[in-house]
mmCIF file as gemmi writes it, N, C-alpha and C atoms, coordinates in Angstrom:
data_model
loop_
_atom_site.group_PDB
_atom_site.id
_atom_site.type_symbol
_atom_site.label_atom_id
_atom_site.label_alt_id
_atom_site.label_comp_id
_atom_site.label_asym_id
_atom_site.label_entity_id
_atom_site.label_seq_id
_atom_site.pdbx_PDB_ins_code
_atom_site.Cartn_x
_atom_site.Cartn_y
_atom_site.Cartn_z
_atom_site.occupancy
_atom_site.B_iso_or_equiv
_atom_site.pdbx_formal_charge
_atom_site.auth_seq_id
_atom_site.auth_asym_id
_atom_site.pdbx_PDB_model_num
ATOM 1 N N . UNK Axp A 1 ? 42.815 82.061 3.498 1 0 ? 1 A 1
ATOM 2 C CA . UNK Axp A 1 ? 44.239 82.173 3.627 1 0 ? 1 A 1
ATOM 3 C C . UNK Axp A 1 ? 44.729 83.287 2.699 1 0 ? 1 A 1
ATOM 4 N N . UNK Axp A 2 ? 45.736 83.7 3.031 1 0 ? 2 A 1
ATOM 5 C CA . UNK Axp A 2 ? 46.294 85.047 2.395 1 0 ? 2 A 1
ATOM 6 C C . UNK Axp A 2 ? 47.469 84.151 1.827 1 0 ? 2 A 1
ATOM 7 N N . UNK Axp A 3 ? 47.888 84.096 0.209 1 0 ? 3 A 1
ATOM 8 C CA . UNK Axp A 3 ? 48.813 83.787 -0.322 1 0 ? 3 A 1
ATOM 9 C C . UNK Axp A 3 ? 49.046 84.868 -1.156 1 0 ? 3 A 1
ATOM 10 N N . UNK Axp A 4 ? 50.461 84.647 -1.621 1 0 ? 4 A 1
ATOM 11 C CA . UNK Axp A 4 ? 51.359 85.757 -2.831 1 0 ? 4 A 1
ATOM 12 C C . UNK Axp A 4 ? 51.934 84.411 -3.593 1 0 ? 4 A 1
ATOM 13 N N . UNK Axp A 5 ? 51.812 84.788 -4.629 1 0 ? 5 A 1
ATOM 14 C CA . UNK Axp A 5 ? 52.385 84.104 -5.396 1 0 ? 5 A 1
ATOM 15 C C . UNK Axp A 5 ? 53.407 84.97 -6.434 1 0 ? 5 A 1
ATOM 16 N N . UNK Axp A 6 ? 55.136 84.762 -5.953 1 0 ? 6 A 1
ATOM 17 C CA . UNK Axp A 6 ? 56.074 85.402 -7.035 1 0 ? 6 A 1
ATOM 18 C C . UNK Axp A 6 ? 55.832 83.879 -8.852 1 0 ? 6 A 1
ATOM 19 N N . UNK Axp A 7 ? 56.152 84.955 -9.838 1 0 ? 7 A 1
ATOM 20 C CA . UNK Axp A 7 ? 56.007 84.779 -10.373 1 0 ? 7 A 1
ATOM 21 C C . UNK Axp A 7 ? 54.341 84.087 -11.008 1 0 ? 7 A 1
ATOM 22 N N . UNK Axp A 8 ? 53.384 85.573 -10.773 1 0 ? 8 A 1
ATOM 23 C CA . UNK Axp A 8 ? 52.22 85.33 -11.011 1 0 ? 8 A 1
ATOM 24 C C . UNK Axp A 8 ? 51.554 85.407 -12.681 1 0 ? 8 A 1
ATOM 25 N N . UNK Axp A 9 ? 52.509 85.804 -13.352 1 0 ? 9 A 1
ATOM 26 C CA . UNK Axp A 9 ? 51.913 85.622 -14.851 1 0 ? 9 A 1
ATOM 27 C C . UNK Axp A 9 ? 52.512 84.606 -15.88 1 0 ? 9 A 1
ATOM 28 N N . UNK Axp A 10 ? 53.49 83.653 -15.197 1 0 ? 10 A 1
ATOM 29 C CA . UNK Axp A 10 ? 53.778 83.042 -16.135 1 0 ? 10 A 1
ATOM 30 C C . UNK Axp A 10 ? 53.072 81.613 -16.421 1 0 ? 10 A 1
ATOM 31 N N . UNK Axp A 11 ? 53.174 80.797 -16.964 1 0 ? 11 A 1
ATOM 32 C CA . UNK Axp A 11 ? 52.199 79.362 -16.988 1 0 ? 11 A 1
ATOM 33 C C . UNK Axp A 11 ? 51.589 78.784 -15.616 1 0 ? 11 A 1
ATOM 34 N N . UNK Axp A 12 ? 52.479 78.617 -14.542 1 0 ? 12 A 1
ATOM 35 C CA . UNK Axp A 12 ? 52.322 77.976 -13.654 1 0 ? 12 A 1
ATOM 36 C C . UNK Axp A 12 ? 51.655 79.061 -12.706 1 0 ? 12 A 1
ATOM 37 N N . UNK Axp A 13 ? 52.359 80.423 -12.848 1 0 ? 13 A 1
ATOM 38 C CA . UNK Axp A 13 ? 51.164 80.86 -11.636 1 0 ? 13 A 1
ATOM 39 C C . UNK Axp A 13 ? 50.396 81.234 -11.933 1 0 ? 13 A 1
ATOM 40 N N . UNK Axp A 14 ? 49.812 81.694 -12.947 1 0 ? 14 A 1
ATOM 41 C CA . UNK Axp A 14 ? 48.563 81.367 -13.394 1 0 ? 14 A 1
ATOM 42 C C . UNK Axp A 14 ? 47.181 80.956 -12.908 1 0 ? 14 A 1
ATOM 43 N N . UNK Axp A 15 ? 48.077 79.223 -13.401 1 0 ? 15 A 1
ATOM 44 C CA . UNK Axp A 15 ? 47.178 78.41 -13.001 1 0 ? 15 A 1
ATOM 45 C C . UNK Axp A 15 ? 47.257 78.624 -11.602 1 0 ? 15 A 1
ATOM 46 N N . UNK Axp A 16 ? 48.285 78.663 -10.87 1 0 ? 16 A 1
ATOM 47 C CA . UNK Axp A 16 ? 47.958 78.394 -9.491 1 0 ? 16 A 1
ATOM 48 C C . UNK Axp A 16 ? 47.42 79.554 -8.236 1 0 ? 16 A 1
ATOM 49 N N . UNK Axp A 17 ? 46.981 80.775 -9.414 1 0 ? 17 A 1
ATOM 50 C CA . UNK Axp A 17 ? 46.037 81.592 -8.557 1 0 ? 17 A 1
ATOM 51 C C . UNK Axp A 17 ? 44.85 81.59 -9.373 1 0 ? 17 A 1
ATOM 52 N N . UNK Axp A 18 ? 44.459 81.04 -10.382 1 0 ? 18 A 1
ATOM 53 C CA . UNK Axp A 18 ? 43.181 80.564 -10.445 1 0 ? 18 A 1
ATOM 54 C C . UNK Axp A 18 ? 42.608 79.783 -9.917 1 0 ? 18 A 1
ATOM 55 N N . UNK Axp A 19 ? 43.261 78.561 -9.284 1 0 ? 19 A 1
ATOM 56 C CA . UNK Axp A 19 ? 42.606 77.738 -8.463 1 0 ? 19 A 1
ATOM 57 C C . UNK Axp A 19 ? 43.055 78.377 -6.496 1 0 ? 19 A 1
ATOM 58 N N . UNK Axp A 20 ? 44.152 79.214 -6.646 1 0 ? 20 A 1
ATOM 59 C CA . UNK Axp A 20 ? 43.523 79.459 -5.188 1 0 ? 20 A 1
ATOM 60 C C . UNK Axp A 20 ? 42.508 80.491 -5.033 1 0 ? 20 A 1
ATOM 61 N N . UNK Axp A 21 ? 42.072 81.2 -6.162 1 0 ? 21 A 1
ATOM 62 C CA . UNK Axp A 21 ? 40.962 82.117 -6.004 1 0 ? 21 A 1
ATOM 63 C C . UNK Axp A 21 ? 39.698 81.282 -6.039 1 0 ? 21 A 1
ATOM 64 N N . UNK Axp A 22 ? 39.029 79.911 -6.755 1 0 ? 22 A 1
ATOM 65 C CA . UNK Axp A 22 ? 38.431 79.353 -6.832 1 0 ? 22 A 1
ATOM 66 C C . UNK Axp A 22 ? 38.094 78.087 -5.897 1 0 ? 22 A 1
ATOM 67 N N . UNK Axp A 23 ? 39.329 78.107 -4.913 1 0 ? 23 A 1
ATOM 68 C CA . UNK Axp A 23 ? 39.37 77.673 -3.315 1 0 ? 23 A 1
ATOM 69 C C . UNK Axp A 23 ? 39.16 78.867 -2.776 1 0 ? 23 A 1
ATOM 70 N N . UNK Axp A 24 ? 38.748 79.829 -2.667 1 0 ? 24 A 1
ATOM 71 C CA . UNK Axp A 24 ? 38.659 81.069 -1.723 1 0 ? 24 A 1
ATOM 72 C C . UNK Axp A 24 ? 39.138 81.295 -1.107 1 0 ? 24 A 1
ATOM 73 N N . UNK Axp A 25 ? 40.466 81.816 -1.45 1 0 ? 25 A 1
ATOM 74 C CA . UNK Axp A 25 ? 42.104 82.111 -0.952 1 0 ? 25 A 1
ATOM 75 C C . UNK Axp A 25 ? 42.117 84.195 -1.441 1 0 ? 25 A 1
ATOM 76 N N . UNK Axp A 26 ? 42.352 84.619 -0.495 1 0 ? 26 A 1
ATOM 77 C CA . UNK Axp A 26 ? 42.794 85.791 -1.306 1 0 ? 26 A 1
ATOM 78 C C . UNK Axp A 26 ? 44.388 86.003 -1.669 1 0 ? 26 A 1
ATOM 79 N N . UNK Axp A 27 ? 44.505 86.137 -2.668 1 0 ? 27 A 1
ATOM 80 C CA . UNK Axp A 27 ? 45.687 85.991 -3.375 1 0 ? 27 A 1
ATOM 81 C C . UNK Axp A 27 ? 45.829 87.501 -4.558 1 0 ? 27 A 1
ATOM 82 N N . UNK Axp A 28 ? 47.461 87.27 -3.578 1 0 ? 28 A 1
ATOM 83 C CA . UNK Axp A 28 ? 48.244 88.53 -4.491 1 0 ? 28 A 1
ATOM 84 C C . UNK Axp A 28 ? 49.4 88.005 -5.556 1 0 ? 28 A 1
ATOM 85 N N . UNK Axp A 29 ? 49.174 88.499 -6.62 1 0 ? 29 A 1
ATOM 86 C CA . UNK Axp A 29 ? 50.068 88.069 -7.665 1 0 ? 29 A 1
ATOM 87 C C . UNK Axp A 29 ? 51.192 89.035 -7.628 1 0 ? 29 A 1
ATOM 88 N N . UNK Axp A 30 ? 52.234 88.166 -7.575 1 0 ? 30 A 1
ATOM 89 C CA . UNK Axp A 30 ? 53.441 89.637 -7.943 1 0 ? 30 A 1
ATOM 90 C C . UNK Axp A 30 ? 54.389 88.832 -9.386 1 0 ? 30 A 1
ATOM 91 N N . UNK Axp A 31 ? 54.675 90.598 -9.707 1 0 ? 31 A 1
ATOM 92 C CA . UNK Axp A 31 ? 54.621 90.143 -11.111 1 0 ? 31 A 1
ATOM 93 C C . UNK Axp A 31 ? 56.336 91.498 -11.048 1 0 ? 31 A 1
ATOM 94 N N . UNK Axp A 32 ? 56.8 91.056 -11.793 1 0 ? 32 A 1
ATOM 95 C CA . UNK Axp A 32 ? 57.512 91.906 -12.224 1 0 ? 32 A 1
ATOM 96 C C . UNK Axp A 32 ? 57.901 93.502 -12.687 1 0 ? 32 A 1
ATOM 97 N N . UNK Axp A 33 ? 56.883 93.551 -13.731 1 0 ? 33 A 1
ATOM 98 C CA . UNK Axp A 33 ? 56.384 94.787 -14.022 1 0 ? 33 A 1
ATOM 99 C C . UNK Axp A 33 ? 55.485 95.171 -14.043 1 0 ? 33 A 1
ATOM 100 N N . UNK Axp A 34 ? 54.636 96.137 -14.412 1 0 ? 34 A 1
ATOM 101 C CA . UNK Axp A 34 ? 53.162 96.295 -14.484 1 0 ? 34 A 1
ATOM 102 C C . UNK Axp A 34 ? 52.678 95.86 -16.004 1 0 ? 34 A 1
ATOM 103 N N . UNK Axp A 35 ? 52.993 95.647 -17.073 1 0 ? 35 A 1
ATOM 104 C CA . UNK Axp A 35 ? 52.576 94.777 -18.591 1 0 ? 35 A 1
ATOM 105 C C . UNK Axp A 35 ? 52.635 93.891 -18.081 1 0 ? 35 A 1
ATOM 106 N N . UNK Axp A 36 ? 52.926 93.385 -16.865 1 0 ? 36 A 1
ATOM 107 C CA . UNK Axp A 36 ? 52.425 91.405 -16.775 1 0 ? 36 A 1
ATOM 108 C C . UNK Axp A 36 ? 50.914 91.674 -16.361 1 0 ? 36 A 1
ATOM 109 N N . UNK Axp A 37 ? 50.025 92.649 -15.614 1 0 ? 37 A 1
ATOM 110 C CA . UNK Axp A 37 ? 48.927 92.418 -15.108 1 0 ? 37 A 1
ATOM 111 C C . UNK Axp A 37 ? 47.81 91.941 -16.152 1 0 ? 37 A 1
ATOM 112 N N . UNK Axp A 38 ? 47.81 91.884 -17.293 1 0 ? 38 A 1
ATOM 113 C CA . UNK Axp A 38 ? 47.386 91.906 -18.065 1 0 ? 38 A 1
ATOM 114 C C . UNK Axp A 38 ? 46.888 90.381 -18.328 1 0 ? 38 A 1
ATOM 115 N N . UNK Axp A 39 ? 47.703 89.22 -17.671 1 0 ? 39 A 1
ATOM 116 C CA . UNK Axp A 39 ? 48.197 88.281 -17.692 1 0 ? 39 A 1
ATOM 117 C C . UNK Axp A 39 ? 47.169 87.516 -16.437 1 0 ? 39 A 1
ATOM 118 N N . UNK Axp A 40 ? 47.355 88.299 -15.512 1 0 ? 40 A 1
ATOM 119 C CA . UNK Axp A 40 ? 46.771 87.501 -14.409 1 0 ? 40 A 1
ATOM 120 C C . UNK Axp A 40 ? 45.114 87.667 -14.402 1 0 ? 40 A 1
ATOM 121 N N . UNK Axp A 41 ? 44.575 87.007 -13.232 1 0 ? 41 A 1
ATOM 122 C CA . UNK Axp A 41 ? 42.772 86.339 -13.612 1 0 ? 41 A 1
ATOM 123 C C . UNK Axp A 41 ? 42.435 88.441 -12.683 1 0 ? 41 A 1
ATOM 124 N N . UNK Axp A 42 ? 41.224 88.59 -13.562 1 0 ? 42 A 1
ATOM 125 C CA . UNK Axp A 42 ? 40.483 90.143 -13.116 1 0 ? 42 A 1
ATOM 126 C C . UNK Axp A 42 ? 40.519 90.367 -11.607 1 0 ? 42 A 1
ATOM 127 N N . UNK Axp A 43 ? 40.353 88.651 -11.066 1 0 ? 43 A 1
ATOM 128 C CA . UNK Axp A 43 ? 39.944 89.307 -9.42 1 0 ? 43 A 1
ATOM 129 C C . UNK Axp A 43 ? 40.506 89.55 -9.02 1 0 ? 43 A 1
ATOM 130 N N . UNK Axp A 44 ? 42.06 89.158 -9.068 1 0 ? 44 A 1
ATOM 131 C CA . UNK Axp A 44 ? 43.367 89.076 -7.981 1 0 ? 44 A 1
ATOM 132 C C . UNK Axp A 44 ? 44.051 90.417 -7.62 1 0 ? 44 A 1
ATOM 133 N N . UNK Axp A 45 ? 44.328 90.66 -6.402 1 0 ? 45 A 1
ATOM 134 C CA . UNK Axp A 45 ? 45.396 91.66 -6.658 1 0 ? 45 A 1
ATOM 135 C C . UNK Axp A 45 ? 46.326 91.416 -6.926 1 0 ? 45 A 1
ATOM 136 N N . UNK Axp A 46 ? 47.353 92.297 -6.985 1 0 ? 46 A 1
ATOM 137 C CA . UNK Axp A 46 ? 48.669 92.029 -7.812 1 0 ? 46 A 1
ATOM 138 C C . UNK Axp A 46 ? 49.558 93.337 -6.978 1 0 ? 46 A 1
ATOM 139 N N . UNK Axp A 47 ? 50.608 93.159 -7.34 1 0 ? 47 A 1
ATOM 140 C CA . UNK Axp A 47 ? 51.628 94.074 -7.021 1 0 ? 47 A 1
ATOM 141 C C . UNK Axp A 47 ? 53.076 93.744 -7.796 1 0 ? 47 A 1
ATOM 142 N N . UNK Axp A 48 ? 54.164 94.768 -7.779 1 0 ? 48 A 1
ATOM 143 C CA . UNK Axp A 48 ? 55.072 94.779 -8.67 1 0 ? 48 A 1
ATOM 144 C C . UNK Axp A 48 ? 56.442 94.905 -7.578 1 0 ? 48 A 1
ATOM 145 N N . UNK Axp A 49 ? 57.29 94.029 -7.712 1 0 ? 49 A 1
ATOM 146 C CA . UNK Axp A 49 ? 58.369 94.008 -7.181 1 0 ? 49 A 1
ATOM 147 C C . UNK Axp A 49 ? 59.176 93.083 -8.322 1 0 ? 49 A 1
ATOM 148 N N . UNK Axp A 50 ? 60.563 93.497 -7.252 1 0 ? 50 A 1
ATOM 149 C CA . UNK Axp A 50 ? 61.634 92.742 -7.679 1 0 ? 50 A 1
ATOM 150 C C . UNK Axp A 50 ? 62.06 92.508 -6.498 1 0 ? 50 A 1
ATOM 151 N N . UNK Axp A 51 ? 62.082 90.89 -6.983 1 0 ? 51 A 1
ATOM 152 C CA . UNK Axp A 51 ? 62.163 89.402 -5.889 1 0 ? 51 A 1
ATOM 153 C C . UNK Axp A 51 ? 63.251 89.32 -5.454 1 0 ? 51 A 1
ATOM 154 N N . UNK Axp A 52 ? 64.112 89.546 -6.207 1 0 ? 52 A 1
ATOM 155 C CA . UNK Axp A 52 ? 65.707 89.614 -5.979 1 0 ? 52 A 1
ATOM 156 C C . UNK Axp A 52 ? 66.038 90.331 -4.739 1 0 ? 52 A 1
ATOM 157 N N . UNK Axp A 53 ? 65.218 91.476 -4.326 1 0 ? 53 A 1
ATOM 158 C CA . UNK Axp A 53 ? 65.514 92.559 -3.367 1 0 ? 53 A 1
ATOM 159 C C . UNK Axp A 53 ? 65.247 92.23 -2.316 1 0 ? 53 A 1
ATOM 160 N N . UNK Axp A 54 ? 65.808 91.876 -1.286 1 0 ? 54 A 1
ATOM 161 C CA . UNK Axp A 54 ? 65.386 91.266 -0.19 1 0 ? 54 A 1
ATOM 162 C C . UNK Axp A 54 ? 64.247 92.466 0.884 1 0 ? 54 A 1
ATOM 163 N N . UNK Axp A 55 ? 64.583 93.887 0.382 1 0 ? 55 A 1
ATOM 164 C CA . UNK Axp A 55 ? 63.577 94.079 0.997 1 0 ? 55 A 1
ATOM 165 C C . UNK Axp A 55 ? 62.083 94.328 0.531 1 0 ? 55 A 1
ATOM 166 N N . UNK Axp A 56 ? 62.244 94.642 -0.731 1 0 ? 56 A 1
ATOM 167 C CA . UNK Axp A 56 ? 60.674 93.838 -1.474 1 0 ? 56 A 1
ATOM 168 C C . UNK Axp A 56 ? 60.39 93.018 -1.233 1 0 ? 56 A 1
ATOM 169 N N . UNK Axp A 57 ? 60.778 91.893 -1.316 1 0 ? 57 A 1
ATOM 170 C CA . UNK Axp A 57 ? 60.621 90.641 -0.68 1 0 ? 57 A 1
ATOM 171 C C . UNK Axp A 57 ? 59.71 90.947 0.483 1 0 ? 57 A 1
ATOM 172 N N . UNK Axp A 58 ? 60.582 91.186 1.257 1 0 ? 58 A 1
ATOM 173 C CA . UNK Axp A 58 ? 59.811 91.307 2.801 1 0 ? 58 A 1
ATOM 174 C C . UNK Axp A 58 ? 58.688 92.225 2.793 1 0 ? 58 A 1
ATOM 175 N N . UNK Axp A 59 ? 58.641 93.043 1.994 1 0 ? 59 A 1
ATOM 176 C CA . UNK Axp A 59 ? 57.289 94.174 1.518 1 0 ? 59 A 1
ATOM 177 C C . UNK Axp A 59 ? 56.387 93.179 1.087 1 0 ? 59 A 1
ATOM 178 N N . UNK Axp A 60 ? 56.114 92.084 -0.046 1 0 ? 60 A 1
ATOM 179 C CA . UNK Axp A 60 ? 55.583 91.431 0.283 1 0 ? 60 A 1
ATOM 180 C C . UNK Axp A 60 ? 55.02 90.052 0.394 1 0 ? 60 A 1
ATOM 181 N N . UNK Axp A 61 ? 55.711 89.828 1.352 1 0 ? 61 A 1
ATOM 182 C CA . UNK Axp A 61 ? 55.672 88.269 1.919 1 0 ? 61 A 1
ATOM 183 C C . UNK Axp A 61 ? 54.255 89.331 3.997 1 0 ? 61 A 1
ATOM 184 N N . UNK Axp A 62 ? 54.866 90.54 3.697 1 0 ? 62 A 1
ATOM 185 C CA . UNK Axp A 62 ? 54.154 90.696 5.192 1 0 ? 62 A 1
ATOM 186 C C . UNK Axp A 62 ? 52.982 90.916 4.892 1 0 ? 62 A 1
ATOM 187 N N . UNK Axp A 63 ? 52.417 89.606 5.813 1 0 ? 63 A 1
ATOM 188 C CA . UNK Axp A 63 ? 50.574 89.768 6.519 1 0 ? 63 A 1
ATOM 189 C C . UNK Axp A 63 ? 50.209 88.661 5.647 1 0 ? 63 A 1
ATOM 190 N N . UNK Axp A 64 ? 51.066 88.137 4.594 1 0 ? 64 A 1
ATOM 191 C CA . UNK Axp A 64 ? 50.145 86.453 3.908 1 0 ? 64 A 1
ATOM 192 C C . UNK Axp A 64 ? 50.687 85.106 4.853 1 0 ? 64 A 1
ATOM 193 N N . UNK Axp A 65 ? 49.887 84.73 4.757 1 0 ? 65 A 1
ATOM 194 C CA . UNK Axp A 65 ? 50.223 83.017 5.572 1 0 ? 65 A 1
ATOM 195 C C . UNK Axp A 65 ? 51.175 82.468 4.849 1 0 ? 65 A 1
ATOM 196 N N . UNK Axp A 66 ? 51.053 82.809 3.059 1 0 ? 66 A 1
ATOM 197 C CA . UNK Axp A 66 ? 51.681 81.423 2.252 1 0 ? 66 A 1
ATOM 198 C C . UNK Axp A 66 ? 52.121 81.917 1.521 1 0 ? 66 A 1
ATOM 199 N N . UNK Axp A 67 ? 53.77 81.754 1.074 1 0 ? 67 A 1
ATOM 200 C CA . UNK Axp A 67 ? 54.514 82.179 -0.129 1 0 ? 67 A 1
ATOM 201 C C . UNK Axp A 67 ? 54.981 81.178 -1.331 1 0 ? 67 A 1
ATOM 202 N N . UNK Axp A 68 ? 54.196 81.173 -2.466 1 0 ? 68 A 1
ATOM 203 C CA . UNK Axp A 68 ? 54.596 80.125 -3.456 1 0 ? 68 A 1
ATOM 204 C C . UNK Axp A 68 ? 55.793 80.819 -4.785 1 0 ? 68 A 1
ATOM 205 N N . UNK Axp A 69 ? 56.211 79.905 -4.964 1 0 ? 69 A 1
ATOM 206 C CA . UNK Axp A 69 ? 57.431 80.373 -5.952 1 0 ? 69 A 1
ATOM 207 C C . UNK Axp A 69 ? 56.752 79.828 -7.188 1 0 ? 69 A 1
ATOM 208 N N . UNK Axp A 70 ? 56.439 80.586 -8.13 1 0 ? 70 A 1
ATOM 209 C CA . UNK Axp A 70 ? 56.367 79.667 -9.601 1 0 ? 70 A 1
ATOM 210 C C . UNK Axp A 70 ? 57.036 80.2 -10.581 1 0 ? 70 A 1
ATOM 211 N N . UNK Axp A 71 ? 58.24 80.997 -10.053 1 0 ? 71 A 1
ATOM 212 C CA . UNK Axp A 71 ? 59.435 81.827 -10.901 1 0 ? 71 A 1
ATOM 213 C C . UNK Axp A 71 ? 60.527 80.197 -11.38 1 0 ? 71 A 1
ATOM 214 N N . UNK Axp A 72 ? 61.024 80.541 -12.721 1 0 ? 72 A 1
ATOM 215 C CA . UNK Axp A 72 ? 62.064 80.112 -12.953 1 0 ? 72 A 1
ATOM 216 C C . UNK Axp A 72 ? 62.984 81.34 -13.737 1 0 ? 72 A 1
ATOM 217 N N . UNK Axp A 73 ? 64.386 80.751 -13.824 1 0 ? 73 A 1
ATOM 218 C CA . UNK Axp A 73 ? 65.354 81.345 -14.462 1 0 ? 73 A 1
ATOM 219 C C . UNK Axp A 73 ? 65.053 81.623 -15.579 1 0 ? 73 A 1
ATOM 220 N N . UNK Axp A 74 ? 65.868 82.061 -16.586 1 0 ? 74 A 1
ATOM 221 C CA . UNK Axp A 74 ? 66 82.336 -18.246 1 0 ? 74 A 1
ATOM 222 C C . UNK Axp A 74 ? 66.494 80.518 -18.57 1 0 ? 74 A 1
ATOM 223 N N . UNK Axp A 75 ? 66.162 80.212 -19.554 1 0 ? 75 A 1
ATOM 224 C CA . UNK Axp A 75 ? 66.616 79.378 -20.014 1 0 ? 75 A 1
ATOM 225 C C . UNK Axp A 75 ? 68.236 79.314 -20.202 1 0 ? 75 A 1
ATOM 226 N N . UNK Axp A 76 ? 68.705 78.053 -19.691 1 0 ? 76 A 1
ATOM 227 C CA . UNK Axp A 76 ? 70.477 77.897 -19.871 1 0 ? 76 A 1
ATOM 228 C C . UNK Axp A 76 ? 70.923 78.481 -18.705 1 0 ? 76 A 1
ATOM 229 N N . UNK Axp A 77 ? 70.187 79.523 -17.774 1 0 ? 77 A 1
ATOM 230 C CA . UNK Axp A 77 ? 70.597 79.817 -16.768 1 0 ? 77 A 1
ATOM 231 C C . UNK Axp A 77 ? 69.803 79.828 -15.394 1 0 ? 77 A 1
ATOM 232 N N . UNK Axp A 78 ? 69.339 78.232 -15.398 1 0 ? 78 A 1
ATOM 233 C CA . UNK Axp A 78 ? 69.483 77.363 -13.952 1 0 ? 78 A 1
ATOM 234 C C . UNK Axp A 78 ? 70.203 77.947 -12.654 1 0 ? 78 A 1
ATOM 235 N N . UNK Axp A 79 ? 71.275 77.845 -12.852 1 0 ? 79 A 1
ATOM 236 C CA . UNK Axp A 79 ? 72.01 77.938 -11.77 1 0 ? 79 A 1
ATOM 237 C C . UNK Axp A 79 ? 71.714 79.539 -10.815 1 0 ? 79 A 1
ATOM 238 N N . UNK Axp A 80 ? 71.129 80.807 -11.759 1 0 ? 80 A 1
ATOM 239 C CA . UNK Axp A 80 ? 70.555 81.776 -11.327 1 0 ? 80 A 1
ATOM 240 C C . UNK Axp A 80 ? 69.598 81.372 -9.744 1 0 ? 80 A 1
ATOM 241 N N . UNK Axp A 81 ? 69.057 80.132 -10.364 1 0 ? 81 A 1
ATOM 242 C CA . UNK Axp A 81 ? 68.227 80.102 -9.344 1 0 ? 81 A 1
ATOM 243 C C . UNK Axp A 81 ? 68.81 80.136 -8.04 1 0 ? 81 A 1
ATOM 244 N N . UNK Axp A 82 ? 69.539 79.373 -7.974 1 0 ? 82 A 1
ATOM 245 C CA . UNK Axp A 82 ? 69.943 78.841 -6.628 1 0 ? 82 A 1
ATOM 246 C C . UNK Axp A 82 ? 71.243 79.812 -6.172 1 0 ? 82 A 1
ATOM 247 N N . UNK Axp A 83 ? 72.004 80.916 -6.945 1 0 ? 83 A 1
ATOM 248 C CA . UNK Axp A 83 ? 72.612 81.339 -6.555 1 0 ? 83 A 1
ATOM 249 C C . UNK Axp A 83 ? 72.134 82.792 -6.221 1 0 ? 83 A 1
ATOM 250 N N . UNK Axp A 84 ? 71.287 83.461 -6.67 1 0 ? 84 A 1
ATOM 251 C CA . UNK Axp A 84 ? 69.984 84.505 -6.659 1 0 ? 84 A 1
ATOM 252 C C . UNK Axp A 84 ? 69.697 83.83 -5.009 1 0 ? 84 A 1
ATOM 253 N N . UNK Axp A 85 ? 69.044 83.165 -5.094 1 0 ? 85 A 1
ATOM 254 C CA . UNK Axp A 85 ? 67.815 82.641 -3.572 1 0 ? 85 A 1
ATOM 255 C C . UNK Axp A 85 ? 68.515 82.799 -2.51 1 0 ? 85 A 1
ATOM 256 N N . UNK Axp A 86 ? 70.238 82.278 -2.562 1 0 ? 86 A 1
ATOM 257 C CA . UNK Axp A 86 ? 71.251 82.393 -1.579 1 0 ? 86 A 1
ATOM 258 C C . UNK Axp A 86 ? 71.528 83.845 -0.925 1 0 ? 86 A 1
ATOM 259 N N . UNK Axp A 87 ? 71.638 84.784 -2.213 1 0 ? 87 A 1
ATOM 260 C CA . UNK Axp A 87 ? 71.609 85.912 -1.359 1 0 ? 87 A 1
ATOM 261 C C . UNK Axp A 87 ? 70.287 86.659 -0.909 1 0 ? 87 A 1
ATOM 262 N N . UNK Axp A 88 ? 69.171 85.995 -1.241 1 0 ? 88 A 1
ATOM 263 C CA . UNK Axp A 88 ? 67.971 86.986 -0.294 1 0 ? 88 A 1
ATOM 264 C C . UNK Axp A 88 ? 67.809 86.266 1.022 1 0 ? 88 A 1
């Protein structure tokens, strides 16, 4: 299976493209900037967007089966989330 995982260097995605690389998933990490790669496991690819942009977004979400979110807000600002997601 072809997954992306936004928010690939922080705690949670992490973990959760180490174990889909270790299920034999090919998996792309997207990361923010390029100083997060540093972060993610040697095998993975990776790529750099901003999520916010709906047409990055769509750059890349195309050709994977599975899109996981393991992004959160800044702390105290929750509500980013859900008002961010509304407009992509």
């Amino acid at each position: 299976m072809k997954i992306a995982i936004l928010g690939a260097a922080g705690d949670v995605g992490t973990r959760l493209m180490s174990e889909a690389l270790a299920r034999g998933h090919h998996v792309t990490g997207v990361v923010g900037a390029e100083n997060q790669r540093n972060k993610l496991p040697a095998e993975a690819s990776y790529c750099v967007a901003d999520i916010s942009d709906p047409h990055q977004l769509a750059q890349v979400v195309e050709g994977k089966d599975l899109l996981i979110s393991a992004v959160r807000p800044p702390e105290g600002q929750e509500a980013l989330l859900v008002t961010n997601g509304c407009d992509i």
